[in-house]
N, C-alpha and C positions, 0 to 999 in steps of 0.2 A: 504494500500500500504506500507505504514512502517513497517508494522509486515509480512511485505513478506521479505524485505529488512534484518528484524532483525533476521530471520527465517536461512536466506539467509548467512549471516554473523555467524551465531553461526555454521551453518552446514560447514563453509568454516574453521573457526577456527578450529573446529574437524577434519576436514580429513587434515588439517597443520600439526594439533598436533601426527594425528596418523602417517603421513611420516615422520615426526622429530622423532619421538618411532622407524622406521625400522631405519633412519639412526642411531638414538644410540646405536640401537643392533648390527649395523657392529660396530659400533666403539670399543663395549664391547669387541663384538666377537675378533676385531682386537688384542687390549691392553690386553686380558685373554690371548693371543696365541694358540688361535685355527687357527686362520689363517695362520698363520707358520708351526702350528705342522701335522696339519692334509691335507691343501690346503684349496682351494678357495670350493671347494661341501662341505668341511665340515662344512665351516664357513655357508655355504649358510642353510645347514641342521640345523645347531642350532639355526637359524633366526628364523625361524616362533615361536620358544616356547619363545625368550625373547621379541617376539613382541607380542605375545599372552598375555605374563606376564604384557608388559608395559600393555597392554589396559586394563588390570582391575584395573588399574593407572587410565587411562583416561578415559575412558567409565565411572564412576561415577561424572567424572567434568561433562562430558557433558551432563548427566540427572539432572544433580543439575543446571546447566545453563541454561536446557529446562524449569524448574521447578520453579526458579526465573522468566523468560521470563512469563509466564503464571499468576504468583500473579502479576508480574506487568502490565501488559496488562488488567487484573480486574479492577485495580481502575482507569484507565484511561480513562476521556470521550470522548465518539467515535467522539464527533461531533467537538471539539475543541485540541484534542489531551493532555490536561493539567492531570497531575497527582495528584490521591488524591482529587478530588476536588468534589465526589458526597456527599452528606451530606443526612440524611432524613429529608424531608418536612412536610410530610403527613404520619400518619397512620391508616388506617381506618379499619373497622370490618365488615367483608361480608359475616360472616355465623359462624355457630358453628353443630357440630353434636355430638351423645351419641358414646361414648367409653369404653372398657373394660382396663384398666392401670394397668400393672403390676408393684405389689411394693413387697420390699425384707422380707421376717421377719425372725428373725435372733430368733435361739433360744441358750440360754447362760446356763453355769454351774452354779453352789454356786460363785464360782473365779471370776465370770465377764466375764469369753473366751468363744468365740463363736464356736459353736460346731457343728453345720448345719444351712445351710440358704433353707429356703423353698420360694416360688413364690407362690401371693397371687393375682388375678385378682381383683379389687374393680371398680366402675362406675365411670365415669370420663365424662370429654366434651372436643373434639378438636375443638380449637379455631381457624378459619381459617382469618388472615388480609394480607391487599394491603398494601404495604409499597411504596411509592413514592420518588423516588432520583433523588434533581437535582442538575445540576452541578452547583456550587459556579463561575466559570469565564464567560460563556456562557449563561446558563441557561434552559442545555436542560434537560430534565427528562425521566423517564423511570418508570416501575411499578412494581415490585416483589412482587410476593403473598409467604405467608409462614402460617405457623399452629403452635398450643402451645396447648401442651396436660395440665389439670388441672384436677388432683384428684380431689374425695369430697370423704374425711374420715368423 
């Protein structure tokens, strides 16, 4: 319910921020004297390009605010709302399988500089573990599996 709320509030402050963008481009319009020189359709014509212009202003705040909003929303526990607070507990190992890992080899002049890099497939195992996090206030946990690829040269 708070991350509707917060959803709710970043989408409110954007479409603030974009009708404060039209009215500063009358203002532009007004103080440039287009609105004097040419009338009021003129001023209204050149509107949409210095509103167009603010918004590549603004449209990058508000993907970097959507984008903040979402890491912070990650570390936060669903069940108690506290931030920052899953730590890992438990790591456990639930399997492993055979892999082909590609590694780089680089081949050099007399100089040392490297001159082509060729792709070398070698055998490998991915390691698949359950990683267990729980929250430090509350105590509730949760499970994420992940995998680690390991050469053998």
């Amino acid at each position: 319910m708070k991350t509707k709320k917060l959803v709710l509030i970043i989408v409110t402050v954007y479409a603030a921020l974009l009708i404060l963008s039209l009215f500063a481009s009358i203002v532009i319009a007004t103080i440039s004297g287009t609105l004097f020189r040419g009338g009021l359709i003129n001023a209204l014509q050149s509107l949409p390009g210095a509103a167009f212009g603010l918004l590549f202003l603004i449209a990058p705040l508000g993907a970097l605010a959507i984008w903040i909003n979402s890491k912070i929303q990650r570390t936060r526990c669903v069940n108690c709302g506290t931030f920052r607070a899953y730590s890992v507990t438990e790591s456990q190992r639930i399997g492993e399988s055979e892999i082909s890992t590609p590694q780089p080899i680089e081949t050099r002049n007399a100089r040392g500089e490297v001159t082509s890099t060729t792709v070398q497939y070698i055998p490998g195992t991915r390691i698949h573990y359950r990683d267990t996090y729980t929250c430090k206030s509350c105590g509730h946990s949760y499970d994420v599996d992940r995998s680690e690829d390991v050469a053998h040269i």
